[in-house]
Structures are given as structure tokens and as C-alpha cells.
N, C-alpha and C positions, 0 to 999 in steps of 0.2 A: 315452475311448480312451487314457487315462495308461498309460503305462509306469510299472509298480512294482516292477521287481525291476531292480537291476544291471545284471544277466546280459542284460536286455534292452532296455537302456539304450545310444544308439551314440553316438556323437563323431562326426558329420560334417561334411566340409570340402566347401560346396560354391563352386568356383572361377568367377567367374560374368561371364562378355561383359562386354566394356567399352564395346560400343556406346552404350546407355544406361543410366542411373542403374539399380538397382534399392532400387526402392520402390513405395509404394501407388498414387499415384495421378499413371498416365502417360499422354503421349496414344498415340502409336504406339512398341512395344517389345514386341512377343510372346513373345521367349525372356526378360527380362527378367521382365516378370509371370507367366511360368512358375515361374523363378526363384523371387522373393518368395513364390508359394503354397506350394511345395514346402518353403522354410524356415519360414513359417507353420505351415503343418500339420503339419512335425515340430515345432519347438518348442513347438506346442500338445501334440502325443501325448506330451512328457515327454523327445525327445532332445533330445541337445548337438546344437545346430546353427551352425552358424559360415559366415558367409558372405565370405569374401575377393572386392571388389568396390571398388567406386571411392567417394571422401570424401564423394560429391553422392547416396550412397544410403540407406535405410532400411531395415533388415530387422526381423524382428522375434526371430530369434537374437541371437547375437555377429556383432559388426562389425567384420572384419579388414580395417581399410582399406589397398590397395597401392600407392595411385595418388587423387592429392586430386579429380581430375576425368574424368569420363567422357569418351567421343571427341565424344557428342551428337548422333553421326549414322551411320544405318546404312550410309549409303553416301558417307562420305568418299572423299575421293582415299589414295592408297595411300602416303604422303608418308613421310620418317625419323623427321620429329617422330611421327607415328600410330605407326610400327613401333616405336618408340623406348618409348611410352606402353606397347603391347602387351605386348612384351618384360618392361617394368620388371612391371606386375601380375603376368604369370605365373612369374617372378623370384619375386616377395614372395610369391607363393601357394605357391611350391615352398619356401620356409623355413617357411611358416606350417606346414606337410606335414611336415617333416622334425622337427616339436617330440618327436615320440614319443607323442601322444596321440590320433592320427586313425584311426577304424576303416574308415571308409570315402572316397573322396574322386571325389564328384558334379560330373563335367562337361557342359559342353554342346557342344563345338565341336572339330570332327576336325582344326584347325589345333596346338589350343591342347591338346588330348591328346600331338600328333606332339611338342610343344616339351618337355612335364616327363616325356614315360615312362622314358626311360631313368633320370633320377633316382628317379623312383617306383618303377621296377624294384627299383631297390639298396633301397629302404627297406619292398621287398613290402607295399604298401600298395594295394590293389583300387581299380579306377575303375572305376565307373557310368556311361556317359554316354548322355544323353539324344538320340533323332536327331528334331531339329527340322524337316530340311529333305530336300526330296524326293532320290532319289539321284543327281540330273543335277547337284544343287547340292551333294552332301556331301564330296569332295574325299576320299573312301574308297578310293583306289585307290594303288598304287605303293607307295611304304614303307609306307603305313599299313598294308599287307595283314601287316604283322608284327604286329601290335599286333589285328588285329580279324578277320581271316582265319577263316571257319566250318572251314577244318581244321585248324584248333588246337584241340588236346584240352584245351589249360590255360590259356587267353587271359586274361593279367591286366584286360582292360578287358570288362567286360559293358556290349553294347549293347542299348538299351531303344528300342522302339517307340515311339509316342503312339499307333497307332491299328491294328488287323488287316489295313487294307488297307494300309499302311505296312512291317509286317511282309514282305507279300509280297513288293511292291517293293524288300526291298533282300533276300530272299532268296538267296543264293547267293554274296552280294558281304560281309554281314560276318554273326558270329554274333552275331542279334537274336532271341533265340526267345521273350524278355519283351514283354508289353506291356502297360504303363500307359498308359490315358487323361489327359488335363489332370483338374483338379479347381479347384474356387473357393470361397468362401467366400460361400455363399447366403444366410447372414444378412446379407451388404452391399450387396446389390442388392434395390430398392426394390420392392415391391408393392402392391399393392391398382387401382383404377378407373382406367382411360385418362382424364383429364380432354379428350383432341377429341373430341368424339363421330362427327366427321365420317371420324376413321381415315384418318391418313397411313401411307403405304409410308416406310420406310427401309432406308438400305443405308449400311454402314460397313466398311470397312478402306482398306489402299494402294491409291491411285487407279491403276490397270494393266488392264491389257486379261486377263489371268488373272481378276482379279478379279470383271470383267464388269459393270462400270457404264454401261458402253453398252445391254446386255440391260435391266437396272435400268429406265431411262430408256422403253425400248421397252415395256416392264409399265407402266410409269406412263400413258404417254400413251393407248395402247390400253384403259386400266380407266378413263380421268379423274381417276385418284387423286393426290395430292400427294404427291412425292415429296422426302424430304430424304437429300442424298447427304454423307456426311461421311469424311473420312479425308486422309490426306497423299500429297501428291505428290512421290515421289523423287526425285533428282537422278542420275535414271537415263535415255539418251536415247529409250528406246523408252516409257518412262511420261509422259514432257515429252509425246510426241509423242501417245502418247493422248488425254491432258488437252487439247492444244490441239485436237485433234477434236471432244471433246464441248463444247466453250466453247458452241458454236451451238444444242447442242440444251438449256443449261441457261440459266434464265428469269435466275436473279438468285444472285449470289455474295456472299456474307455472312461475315464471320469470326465467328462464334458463339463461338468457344474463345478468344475474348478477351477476354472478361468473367467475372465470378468465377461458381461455382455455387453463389450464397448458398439461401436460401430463397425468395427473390426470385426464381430465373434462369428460370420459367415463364412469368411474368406479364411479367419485363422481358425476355427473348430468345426464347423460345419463339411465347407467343403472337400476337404481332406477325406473324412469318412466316408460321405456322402459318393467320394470318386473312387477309394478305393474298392479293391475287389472283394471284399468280404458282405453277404449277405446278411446276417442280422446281427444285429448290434447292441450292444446293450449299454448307457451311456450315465444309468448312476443318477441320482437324484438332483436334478436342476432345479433353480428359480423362476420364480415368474414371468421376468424380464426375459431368461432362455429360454423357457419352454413355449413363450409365445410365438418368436424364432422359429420353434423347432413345427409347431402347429404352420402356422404362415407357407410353410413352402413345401408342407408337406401336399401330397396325391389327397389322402385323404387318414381321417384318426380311426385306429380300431378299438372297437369296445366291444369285445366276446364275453361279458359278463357270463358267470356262473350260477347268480344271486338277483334276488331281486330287493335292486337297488332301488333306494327311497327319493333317491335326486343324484346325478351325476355331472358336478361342475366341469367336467373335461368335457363333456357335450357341448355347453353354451359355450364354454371360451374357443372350442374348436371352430365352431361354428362363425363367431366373434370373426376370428382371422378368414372366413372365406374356405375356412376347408370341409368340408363332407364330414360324417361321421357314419361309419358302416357299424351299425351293433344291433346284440342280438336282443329278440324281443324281450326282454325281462325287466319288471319293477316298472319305473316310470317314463323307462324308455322311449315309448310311442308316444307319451304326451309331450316331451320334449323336442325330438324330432318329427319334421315335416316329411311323411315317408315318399321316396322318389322325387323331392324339393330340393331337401338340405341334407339329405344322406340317406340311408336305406334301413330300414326297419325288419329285419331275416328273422323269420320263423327257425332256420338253421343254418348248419355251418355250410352246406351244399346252398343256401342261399346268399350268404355272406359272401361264399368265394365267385358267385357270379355277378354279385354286385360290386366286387373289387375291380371288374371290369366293364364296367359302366357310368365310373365317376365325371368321365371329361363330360358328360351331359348334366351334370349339373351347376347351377349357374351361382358365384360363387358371389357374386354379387347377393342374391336372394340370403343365402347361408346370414351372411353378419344384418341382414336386415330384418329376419327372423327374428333374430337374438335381441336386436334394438325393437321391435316389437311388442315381443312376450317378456323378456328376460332382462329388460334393464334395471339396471341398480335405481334408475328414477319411480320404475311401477313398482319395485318392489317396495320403498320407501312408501309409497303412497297406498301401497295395501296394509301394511306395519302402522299408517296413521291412521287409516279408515279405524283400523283392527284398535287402537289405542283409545280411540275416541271414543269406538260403542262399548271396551269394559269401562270407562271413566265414565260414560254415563248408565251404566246398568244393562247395557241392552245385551252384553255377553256374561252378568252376572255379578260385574264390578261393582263396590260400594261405589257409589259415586255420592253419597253426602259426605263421606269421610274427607273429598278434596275440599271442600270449605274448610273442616277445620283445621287440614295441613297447610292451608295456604293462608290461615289466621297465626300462624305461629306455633300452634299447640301439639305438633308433632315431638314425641318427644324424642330421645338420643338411643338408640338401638346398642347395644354390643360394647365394647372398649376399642377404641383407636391403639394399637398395640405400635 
């Protein structure tokens, strides 16, 4: 999928959360690993990619560091030193902008748009940004309706969906009329034969009541299946309060994500658990590199969503590794799963629980070919181009005379390099 001509070759700047690092292998950071695919997959197709992002990251573009250290957590306190941090990256990302050489400049965050448009304005340079979060949580409204407003005929930012029923949901409120799904990179999630033959349930992300680990828990004990529950818990009081709900109904608490994931991490972390006699499990916030592991040999992943979710990466990477996913219909769910293909699609929890008993019929094979179908980190690059190409030339509202005279020199220097 090289880019071999010039003309189709872009310079992008993408300005990327400071929450956590971006790089390969994280435990909990979903815009983050959004992130990294998305500069992956262009700099695989052949563009400039550049990612202005914090010293503790890895991409696999250009590494514009603005700031040596990430905040490290999604839900810090709202302190000076944070705002301070903030501040300084989008600072240094708006000089990085201002070089003269950016065609396009990829955000994620309707705080972090509000801070550099005005100078992105003066240097007519198009933003993309990506809407991660449902629109109770997007902070879209009030000034921002200058900048993203659906009756603006010439809105310098084009917002992107991640999923159609996303799309709908913020209908009315900004002009989103794109939508790219996530995408990953399905050569690095593990395949071939569940080594338990006995076929454990799993269930992975932020431990909250959205998420529906309690549901989890409920499937488990009802089928006698083994349940392993992994993911983190925020420092959030209504998730504190969750977690200490289900303490009672979980058998045994193990920190799994504290050990390395050698070739070894089956025999020495997995299996242990996996044989003792305790039914659900709860194992604490894993990596990447585990939790693929942990996907791979599992029966099949549970997703009892509560919410309606706008895109769920633990879908496609599930799927990735050949496992099923049993979740209930909400948010984008049904467009990402192939119902009675690659996992089951439940109206409810009485459907859920009988499709917990119908997983050996799906073919696991299908599952990761699915995902290399719809969901690779190649199409999704290749939608992120289509999408870059038509605001640069106008067709989504982009100045596109203004790239002549950025790419004559005359862009001038945005902000101070602090």
C-alpha cells in the first residue's frame, strides 16, 4: 500500500494525549494505542508521519518530543504542575506546526484543539480530529461550536467518527460526516490452538460498572466457567466503589502484570491459575504482550457492556487472536462483530448466557480474518489518507490554496519552543 508519487505523499503532524506514553506495548491507554496505529500505518503506506508526544514514547514515525514525561495517568488530579505539563506539549506542538512543512495536523482531544486553533488558523493548516469519547464526555459545546459547528460551510477542523453509531450520536452537535473504524496490526496478535482445553471466559478493560464486570461474574458462575477478569481500576470514586462491590463475589486476586511476558509467562503465570480451583479471577492490569496471551487461549472474551460504546478495541484484538466475543448489543457492537461468525451479538443477559455455550462452533480461524478484513491497521491508514487528501484539497472544507504557500516557505513560526 506504498505511496509512490509525491503528490501523494503527506507530512502529518499528529499532536497526541499526554495521558500516557505512546508506544507499543501498554497496559490501559486506548487513545494512546489508537495513536501509535494510526502513525504505524501511515508510516508503513509511505507518509511523513511525525508524532509530537511525550520523551517516555515510541512511535514508529518521527519523534517530536515536547515534554520528557507523560502525566502516567488518566485520571490525575487537575493540579498546575499537570496544567503546566499540558500547556508546555501543546506549546511545542504548535512550533513543531508552524515549521512550514505540515499538511495536515491529527488531533485527538476537544480541549487540546480549543488551545492551538487560533494559531493553526493563521498558518491555515487543516485538523482532523479524531472523537474518542461519547458526547456527554466530549466538551463540544460553547466556544468549541466555532471551530466544529455542522453550520459551517468551511470548518477548519474535520471531525471523524470511530464507528456509525458514533456518528449518530454526535449528529447535530459537530460536523462528523467521516467515519473510520480503529485498525491494528493482525500480524502481532498470536494464533493458532487454545492450549486449556477446558475454555476459560475472559473479560478485559476499566474496571466500572459501564463496563459490566459484575454481568461478567454473573455469566461465569451460572455456566461454571472460569472466569479471568483483568483491567485497571481508576481513581475514580464511583469505580473505587464498584471494585469494592465485586471484592466478595471474586475468588482470588493475583497481579499477573507483574511478571514479564517471556516465553515462559504460560507455564509460569497462566497455568497455575488457569488449573487451580478458584473460579473467577481477577489478575490486575496487564500489557499488551499478556493480555494477548491471555485473549489467545481463552473459550471466548466477555463484553456485557452497560453503555453505549463508541468503538471497542478489545473486540478486534479478541477476535485478532481467534477468540469469539460474546457482548451485549450496545453502541457499535453489532458493527464490529459478525453475529454467529466471530462471536454473538445478545439482546440480553439470558442471551449471553446461552451463547457462552455455543462457542466451539465458531470457527476461529474466521475470527482473526475478520479483523484482517475490516479492522487492519493497513485500511484504516488508508481511510486517514483518502480522509487527509479530500480536506487538503477542499472536498471536506480544507483550505487547500493555503498548501502552496506552506510548502513555498511562507508559513510562519506558531507559539515559542519552550
Amino acid at each position: 500500500m506504498a505511496v509512490n508519487t509525491e503528490h501523494g505523499r503527506l507530512t502529518v503532524l499528529h499532536v497526541a494525549t499526554l495521558n500516557r506514553p505512546v508506544r507499543r506495548d501498554l497496559g490501559y491507554g486506548p487513545i494512546e494505542t489508537v495513536i501509535y496505529n494510526i502513525d504505524k500505518g501511515l508510516h508503513s503506506s509511505g507518509h511523513r508521519s511525525i508524532v509530537a508526544c511525550s520523551g517516555d514514547s515510541g512511535v514508529a514515525g518521527e519523534h517530536y518530543v515536547t515534554v520528557g514525561h507523560s502525566i502516567g495517568d488518566y485520571c490525575s488530579p487537575d493540579t498546575a504542575q499537570r496544567r503546566q505539563a499540558v500547556n508546555m506539549h501543546l506549546s511545542n506542538a504548535l512550533y513543531r506546526a508552524g515549521m512550514g512543512d505540515i499538511d495536515v495536523i491529527h488531533m485527538h482531544d476537544a480541549k487540546a484543539v480549543e488551545f492551538v486553533y487560533d494559531s493553526v488558523s493563521s498558518l491555515h493548516i487543516p485538523i482532523v480530529m479524531t472523537l474518542h469519547v461519547s458526547t456527554k464526555d466530549s466538551l463540544l459545546g460553547g466556544s468549541f461550536q466555532r471551530w466544529c459547528s455542522p453550520m459551517l460551510s468551511s470548518p477548519l477542523v474535520t471531525c471523524v467518527a470511530i464507528s456509525e453509531y458514533q456518528k449518530k450520536q454526535y449528529n447535530g452537535l459537530v460536523n462528523a460526516e467521516n467515519v473510520v473504524h480503529h485498525g491494528i496490526d493482525v500480524e502481532e496478535y498470536p494464533a493458532g490452538e487454545r492450549r486449556d482445553n477446558r475454555g476459560y471466559l475472559f473479560s478485559i478493560g476499566r474496571v466500572t460498572r459501564d463496563k459490566g464486570q459484575d454481568r461478567a461474574i454473573e455469566i461465569a458462575r451460572k455456566t461454571g466457567a472460569k472466569l479471568i477478569i483483568a483491567g485497571c481500576v481508576q481513581n475514580k470514586p464511583a469505580d473505587r466503589e464498584f471494585f469494592a462491590g465485586l471484592k466478595d463475589s471474586i475468588d482470588l486476586f493475583v497481579d499477573a502484570g507483574g511478571h514479564s511476558a517471556g516465553s515462559d509467562y504460560y507455564e509460569r503465570v497462566m497455568r497455575p491459575l488457569l488449573e487451580c480451583d478458584r473460579q473467577i479471577i481477577y489478575i490486575g492490569e496487564i500489557t499488551t504482550k499478556q493480555k494477548k496471551l491471555w485473549y489467545l487461549h481463552a473459550r471466548a472474551t466477555l463484553f456485557p457492556i452497560q453503555w453505549g460504546e463508541p468503538f471497542g478495541l478489545v473486540l478486534i484484538e479478541s477476535m485478532a487472536c481467534g477468540t469469539p466475543v460474546i457482548a451485549l448489543n450496545r453502541g457499535s457492537v453489532p458493527e464490529i462483530i459478525a453475529d454467529g461468525k466471530t462471536g454473538f451479538v445478545a439482546d440480553s443477559m439470558d442471551a449471553m448466557l446461552k451463547a457462552a455455550g455455543r462457542t466451539d462452533g465458531i470457527d476461529r480461524r474466521e475470527c482473526r480474518m475478520h479483523v484482517r478484513r475490516h479492522f487492519s491497521i493497513a485500511s484504516m491508514a488508508r481511510k486517514y489518507s483518502e480522509l487527509y487528501h479530500g480536506v487538503i484539497g477542499g472536498r471536506n472544507g480544507g483550505p487547500c490554496e493555503s498548501c502552496h504557500d506552506k510548502h513555498s516557505g511562507h508559513g510562519e513560526m506558531a507559539g515559542r519552543h519552550a
